[in-house]
C-alpha positions as CSV (number, residue, x, y, z in Angstrom):
1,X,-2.8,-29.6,1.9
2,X,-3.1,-31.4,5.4
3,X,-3.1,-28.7,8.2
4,X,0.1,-30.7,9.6
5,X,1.7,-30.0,6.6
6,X,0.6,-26.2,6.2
7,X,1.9,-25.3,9.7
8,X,5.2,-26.5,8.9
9,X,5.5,-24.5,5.6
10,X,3.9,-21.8,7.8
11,X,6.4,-21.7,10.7
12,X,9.2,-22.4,8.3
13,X,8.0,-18.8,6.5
14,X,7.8,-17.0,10.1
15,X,10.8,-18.2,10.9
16,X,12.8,-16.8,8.1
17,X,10.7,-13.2,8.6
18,X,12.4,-13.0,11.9
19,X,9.3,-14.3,14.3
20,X,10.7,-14.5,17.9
21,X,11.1,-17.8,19.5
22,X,8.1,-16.9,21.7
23,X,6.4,-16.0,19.1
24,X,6.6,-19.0,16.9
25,X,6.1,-21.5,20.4
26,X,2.6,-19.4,21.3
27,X,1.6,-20.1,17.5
28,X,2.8,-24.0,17.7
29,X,0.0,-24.1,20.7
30,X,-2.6,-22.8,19.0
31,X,-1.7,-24.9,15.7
32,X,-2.2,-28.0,17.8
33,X,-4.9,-27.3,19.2
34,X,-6.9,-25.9,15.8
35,X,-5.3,-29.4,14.9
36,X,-6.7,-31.3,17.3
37,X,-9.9,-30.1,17.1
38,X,-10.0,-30.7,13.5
39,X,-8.2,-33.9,13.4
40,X,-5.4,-32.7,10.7
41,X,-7.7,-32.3,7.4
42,X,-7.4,-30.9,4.0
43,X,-7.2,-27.2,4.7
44,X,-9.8,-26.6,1.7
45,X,-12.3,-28.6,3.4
46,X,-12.7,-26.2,6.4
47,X,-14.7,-22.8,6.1
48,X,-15.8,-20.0,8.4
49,X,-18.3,-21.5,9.8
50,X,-16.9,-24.5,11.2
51,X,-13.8,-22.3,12.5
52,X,-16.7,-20.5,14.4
53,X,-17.9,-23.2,15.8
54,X,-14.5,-24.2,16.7
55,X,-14.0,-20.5,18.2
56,X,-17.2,-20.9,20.2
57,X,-16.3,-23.7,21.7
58,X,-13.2,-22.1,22.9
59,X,-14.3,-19.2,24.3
60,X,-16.6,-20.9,26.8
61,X,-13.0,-21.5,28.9
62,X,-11.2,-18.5,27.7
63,X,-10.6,-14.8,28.6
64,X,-11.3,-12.4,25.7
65,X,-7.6,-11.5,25.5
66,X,-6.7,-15.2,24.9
67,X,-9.2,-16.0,22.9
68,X,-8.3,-12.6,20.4
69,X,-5.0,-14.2,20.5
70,X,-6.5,-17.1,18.8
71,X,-8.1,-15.7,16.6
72,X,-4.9,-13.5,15.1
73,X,-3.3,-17.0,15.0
74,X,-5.6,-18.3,12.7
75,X,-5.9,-15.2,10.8
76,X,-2.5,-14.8,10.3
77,X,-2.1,-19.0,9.3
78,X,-5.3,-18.5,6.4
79,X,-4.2,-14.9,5.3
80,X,-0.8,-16.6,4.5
81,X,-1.9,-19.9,3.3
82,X,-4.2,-18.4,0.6
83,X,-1.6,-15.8,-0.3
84,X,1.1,-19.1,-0.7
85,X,-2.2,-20.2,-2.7
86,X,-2.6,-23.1,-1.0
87,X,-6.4,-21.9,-0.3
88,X,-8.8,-20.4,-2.9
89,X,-10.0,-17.6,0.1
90,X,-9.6,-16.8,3.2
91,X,-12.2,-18.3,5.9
92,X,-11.0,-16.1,8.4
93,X,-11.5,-13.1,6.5
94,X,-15.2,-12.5,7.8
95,X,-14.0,-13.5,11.5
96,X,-13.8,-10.7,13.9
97,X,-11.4,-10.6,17.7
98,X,-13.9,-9.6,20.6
99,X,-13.4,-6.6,22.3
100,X,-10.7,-6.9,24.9
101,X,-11.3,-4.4,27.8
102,X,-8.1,-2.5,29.2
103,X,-6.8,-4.1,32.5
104,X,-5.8,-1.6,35.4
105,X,-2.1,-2.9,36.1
106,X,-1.2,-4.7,39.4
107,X,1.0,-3.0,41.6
108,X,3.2,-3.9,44.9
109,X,2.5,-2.3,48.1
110,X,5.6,-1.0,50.1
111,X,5.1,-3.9,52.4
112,X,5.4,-6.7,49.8
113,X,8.3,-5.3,48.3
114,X,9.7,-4.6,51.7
115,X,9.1,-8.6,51.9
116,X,10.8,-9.3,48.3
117,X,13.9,-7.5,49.8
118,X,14.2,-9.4,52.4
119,X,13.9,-13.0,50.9
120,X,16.5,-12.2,48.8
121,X,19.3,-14.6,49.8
122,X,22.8,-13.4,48.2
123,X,23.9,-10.1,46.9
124,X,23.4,-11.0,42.8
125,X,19.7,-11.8,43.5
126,X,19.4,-8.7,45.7
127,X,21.0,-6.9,42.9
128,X,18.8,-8.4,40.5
129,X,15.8,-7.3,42.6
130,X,16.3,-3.9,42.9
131,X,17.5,-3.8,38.9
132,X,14.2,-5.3,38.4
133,X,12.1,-3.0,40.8
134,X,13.5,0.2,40.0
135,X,13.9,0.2,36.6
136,X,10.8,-2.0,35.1
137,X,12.9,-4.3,33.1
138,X,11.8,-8.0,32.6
139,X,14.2,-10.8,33.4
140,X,14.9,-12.2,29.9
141,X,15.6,-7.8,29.2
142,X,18.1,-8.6,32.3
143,X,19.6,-11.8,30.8
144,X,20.1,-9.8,27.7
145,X,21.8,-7.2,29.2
146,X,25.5,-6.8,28.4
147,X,28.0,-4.9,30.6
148,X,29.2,-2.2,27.6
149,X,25.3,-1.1,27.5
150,X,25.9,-0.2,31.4
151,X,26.6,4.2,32.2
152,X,27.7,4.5,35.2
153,X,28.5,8.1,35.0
154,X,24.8,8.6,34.3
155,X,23.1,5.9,36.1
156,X,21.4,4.5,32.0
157,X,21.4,1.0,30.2
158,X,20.6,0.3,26.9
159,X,18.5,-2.8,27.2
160,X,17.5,-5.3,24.4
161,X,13.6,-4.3,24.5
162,X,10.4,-7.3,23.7
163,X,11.3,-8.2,19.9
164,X,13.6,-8.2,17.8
165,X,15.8,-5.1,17.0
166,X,14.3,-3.1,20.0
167,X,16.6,-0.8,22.5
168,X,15.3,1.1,24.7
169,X,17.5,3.6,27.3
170,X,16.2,3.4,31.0
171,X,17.1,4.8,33.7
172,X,18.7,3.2,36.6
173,X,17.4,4.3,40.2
174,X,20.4,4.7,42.6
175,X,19.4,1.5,44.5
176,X,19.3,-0.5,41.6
177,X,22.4,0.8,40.3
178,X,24.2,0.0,43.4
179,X,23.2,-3.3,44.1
180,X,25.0,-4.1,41.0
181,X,28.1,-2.1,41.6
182,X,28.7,-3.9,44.8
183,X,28.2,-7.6,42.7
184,X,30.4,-6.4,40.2
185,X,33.2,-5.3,42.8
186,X,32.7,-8.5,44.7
187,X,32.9,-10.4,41.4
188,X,36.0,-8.7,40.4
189,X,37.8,-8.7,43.8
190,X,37.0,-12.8,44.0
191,X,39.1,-13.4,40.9
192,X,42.1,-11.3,41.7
C-alpha cells in the first residue's frame, strides 16, 4: 500500500478513537513530510534503516523535543499499519526518541505584566487578561469555557482541560474573577 493511501486509512482510524483535531493536524505535518521525503512509495519497500537516514537528516534542523515528536508519529503510523496487517513488521520497532532534557519554564516579570495590563484596550480583553494571568488557563480552555461552569460564591470554574474528556477545577484569583464580573454586568445592562 502507497504511504498516501496508508495515512488516510490511518487518520480515518484516529479519528474514530477520538484523536483531537490538533492532534490529527500535527500528524498530517509529519505524514507529508515522511511523504515527501519518500516520494509516496509502497510502504513494504521502506525499512529502518532508510527511516534512519530519513531521521538523521531531520534532526540536523530540529530540537530534540520536535524531532521525538517525529519519531512517535512514525511509530505510532508502523505500529498500526502492521497491526491493520498492511506491513509484515514494524520498521520502527528498533527506533528509539532522543533524550529530551526538561526546560525551566518562562516566566513574566511584574513589569511586563504591568505592560500587558496596560495595552489592554476594552474591558472583555482586560477581563480576559487577568482570567488568563491569574488562573493559568490557555485561551482555547477560555473559549471553552461555559457560564454554568462559573462559582461565584467560591471564586472556581470547571474548565474543559487539553484533550478530550478532561475537567479540571481552578481557582479564580479575585482580579480575575472581577474583571469578568464587571463584563458580564456591562453585557447584561447593554441589553436591557
Amino acid at each position: 500500500m502507497l504511504l498516501s493511501k496508508a495515512w488516510a486509512s490511518f487518520e480515518a482510524d484516529k479519528r474514530i478513537e477520538g484523536f483531537s483535531p490538533q492532534t490529527l493536524k500535527a500528524y498530517q505535518l509529519q505524514s507529508s513530510l515522511l511523504i515527501g521525503y519518500f516520494k509516496d512509495v509502497e510502504m513494504a519497500l521502506l525499512d529502518t534503516n532508510q527511516l534512519k537516514e530519513y531521521l538523521a537528516i531531520s534532526c540536523k534542523h530540529l530540537k530534540p523535543a520536535s524531532l521525538a515528536h517525529r519519531i512517535r508519529f512514525m511509530k505510532s503510523f508502523f505500529r498500526w499499519s502492521h497491526e491493520e496487517g498492511l506491513l509484515s513488521k514494524n520498521p520502527t520497532s528498533k527506533i528509539k526518541e532522543p533524550k529530551v532534557g526538561k526546560r525551566i519554564p518562562k516566566y513574566l516579570t511584574e513589569r511586563e505584566i504591568e505592560h500587558l495590563r496596560e495595552s489592554c484596550h476594552s474591558p472583555i480583553e482586560k477581563a480576559i487578561f487577568e482570567f488568563m494571568f491569574s488562573t493559568g488557563c490557555r485561551i482555547g480552555e477560555i473559549v471553552s469555557l461555559e457560564k454554568n461552569h462559573i462559582n461565584w460564591s467560591n471564586q472556581s470554574a470547571i474548565v474543559r482541560g487539553k484533550g478530550e474528556g478532561k475537567f479540571i477545577l481552578i481557582h479564580v484569583v479575585i482580579y480575575g474573577l472581577n474583571a469578568i464580573w464587571k463584563v458580564v454586568m456591562t453585557i447584561i445592562q447593554q441589553s436591557l
